[in-house]
N, C-alpha and C positions, 0 to 999 in steps of 0.2 A: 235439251241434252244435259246430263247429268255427267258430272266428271270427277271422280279426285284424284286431290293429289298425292303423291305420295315421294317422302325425301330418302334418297340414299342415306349414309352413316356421313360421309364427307360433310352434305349437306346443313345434318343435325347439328354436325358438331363443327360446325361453324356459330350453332347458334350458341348459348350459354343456358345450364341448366335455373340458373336466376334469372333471366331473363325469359323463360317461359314462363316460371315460378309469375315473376310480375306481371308478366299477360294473358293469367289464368288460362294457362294452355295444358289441355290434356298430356300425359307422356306418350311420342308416337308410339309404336308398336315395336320400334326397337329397343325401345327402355324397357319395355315388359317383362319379365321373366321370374314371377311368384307364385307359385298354386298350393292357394291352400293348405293343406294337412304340414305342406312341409317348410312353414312359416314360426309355428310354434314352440313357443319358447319352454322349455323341458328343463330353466335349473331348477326345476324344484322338487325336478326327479335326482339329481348328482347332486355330488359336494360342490361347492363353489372353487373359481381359480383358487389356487394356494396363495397365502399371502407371507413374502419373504419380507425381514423386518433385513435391511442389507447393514446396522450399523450392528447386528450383534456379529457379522462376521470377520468385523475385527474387535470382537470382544477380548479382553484378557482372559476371562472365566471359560479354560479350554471345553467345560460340557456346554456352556451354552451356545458357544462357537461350533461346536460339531453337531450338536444338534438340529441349529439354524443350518449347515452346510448341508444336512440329509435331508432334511423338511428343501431344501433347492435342489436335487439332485431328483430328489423324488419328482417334485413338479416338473421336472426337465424332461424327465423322463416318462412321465405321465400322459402331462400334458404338457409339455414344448413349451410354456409362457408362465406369469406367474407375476402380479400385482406387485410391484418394489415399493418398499416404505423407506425412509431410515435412510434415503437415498443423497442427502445430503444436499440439495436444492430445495431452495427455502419455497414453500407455499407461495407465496406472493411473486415470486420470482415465475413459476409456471402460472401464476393467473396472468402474470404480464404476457407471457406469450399468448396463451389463449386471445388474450386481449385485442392485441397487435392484428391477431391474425383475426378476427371479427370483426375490426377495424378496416382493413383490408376488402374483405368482401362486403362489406355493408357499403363502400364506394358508388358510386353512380357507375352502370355498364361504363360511360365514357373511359373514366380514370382506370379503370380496368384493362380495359382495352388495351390500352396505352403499351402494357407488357405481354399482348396476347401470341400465343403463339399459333404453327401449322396443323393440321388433321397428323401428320407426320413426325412433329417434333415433340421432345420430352418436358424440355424445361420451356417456362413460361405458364401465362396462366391460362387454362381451358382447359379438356376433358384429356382423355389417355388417345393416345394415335387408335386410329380408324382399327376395331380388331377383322377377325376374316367374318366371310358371310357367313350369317347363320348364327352368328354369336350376338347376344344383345349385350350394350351398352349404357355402364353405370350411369348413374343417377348422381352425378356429382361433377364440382369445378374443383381445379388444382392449381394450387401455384407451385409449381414443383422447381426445386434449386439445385444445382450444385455447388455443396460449402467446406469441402474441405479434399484434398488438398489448396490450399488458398490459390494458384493459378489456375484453378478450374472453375473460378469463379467470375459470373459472366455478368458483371456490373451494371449492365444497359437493362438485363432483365428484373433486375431488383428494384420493386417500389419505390418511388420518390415517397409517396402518402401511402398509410400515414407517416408521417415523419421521422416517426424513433423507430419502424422497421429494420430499420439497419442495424442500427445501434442495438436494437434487442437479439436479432438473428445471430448477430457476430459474438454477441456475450455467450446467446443459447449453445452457439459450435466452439466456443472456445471451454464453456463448461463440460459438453459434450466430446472432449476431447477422443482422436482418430475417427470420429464418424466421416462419413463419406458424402452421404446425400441426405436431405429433408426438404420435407414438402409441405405448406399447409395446406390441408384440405377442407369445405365446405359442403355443407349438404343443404340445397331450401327446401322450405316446405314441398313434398311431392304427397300424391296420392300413395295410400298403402299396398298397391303391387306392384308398386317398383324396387327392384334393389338397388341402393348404396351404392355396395361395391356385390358381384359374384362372389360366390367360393372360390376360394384360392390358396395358395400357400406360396410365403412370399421367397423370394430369389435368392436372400441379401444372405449374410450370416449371421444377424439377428438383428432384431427391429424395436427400436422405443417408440411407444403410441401414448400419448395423453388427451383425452376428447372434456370434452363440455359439459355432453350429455352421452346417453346410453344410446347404443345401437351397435357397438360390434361384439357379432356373437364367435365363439371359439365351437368347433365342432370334436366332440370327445366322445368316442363306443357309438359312434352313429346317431350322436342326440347334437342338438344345440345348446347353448346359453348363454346369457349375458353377461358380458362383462362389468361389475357394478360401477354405478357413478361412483370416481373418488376422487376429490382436488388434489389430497396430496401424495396418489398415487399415480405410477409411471408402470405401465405395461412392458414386461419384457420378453418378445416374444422372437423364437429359436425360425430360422429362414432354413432353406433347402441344405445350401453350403455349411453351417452349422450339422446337420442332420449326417452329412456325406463326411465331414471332420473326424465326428464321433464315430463313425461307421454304424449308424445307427441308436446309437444309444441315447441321444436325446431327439424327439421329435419335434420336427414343424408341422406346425398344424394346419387345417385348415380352417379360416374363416372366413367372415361376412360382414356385411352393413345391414340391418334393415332400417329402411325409411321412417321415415313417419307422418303423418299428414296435419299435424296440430305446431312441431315445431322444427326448425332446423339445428343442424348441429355442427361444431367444429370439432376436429382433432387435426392434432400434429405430430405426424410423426419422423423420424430419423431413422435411415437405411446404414447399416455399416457391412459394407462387402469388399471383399477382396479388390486388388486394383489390378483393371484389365490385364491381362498376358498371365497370371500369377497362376499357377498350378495346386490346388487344391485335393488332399484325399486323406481317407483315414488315417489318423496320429498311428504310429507305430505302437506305441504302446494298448493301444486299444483294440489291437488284430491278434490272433493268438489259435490255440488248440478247441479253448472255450468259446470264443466270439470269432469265427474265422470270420474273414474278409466279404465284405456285400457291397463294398462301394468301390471301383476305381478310379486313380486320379482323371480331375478334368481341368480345362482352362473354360474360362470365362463361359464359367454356370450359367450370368444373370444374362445374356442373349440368348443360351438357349431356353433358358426358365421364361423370357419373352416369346420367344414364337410360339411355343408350346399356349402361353397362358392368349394368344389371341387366338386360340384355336380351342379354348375354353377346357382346357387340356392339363396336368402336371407336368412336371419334365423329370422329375428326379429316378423314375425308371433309367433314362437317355444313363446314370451314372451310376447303374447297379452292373458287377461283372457278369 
């Protein structure tokens, strides 16, 4: 008699994506979700993200400061994200994070373990809670935190090893000043049709991402492209809540992970979103004759920007009038 097996989501995601990685194990069938034609990477049909230099924006030299502010306003508006330089975080400073957090995942499953969390919960380390049926599931492990307001910060789940984890995280949020949440995240080696992460467009009110290597693509007029590898740059990209602020006038985009099968990759990124209960809607001054009104106020975007996104779904409709 012939049999297989076959794992629900709970199941898989019990296990860890490094941990199939090491036991040269196919992705099951719920990791899957790439076909072809619509893999391809198309920058070299577009311009590249824009890239904002952020220390001329307190330049003295008032043209080259206004300058710099339309070359950001445009990409905001363009495309919703936009490569920061100039950002005043020393190089070496962000290879220490990257560092930290490769350090991290390169642990034995054991040590890992140690902070792992449920199919169910957010923080801790392992994959995103179980999404609904029918939805397939990234191709990636997260250590996901809460760091800032500092009582939301849940000590038992934070790395012992490696050791200066702490100490790098607490400098990284204190540089990072008001952000909310960060996570690092890992990708291992997976076969080429698996995704990353899906399309998506994220919750928060805008997002800092710096990765290792290449794989997230920004989607612009219906194409993809890569975001370039740069050490000493920081990706600043515009979240739902952002989009709804503006009443539209600067977009969140949507992006993606693609995998890769020769190497894996870190990034780290930081979520800043409004703090639960907090009512959110277009700035007044941004509502008028000329741009009337397309958003109205909501509270706590990022639960519904959750349900929606495990239903492999947007939500920002749920907050247009």
């Amino acid at each position: 008699m012939a049999g297989v097996s076959v794992l629900s989501a709970e199941e898989l995601l019990s296990k860890r994506v490094q941990e199939m990685v090491l036991n040269g194990e196919e992705p099951p069938q719920l990791y899957i979700c790439r076909d072809g034609d619509d893999t391809e990477d198309d920058s070299t049909l577009i311009s590249p993200i824009p890239i904002i230099d952020m220390s001329l924006l307190s330049c003295s030299t008032r043209s080259t400061y206004e300058e710099e502010l339309q070359k950001l306003k445009s990409a905001l508006c363009s495309w919703g994200c936009f490569q920061a330089i100039g950002h005043g975080t020393p190089t070496s400073f962000l290879d220490k994070i990257r560092q930290v957090a490769r350090e991290f995942f390169g642990q034995p499953m054991e040590e890992k373990k140690k902070i792992s969390k449920t199919v169910v919960d957010f923080e801790g380390y392992g994959a995103d809670p179980v999404p609904e049926e029918g939805q397939p599931l990234d191709w990636s492990d997260r250590l996901f935190l809460d760091v800032y307001p500092e009582d939301r910060r849940k000590y038992k789940l934070w790395p012992e090893n490696p050791n200066s984890f702490r100490e790098v995280l607490e400098e990284y949020t204190e540089k990072a000043e008001n952000a909310d949440r960060a996570h690092f995240q890992s990708h291992g080696e997976r076969p080429d049709l698996v995704l990353g992460l899906k399309p998506h467009a994220d919750g928060s009110g805008y997002t800092l991402i710096f990765q290792d290597e290449e794989g997230l693509q920004v989607q612009n007029n219906g194409k993809w492209f890569t975001v370039p590898k740069n050490p000493e740059a920081v990706l600043i990209l515009m979240g739902d809540q952002m989009e709804i602020m503006t009443n539209g006038i600067f977009r969140s985009p949507v992006h993606r992970v693609l995998s890769n099968s020769e190497r894996d990759r870190i990034s780290v990124a930081m979520f800043y979103t409004p703090e639960a209960g907090k009512e959110i809607g277009p700035e007044d001054g941004l509502v008028g004759e000329e741009r009337p009104r397309i958003f109205k106020k909501v509270k706590d975007y990022a639960d519904t920007h959750w349900e929606y996104y495990q239903r492999g779904m947007r939500a920002l409709h749920t907050a247009t009038v």
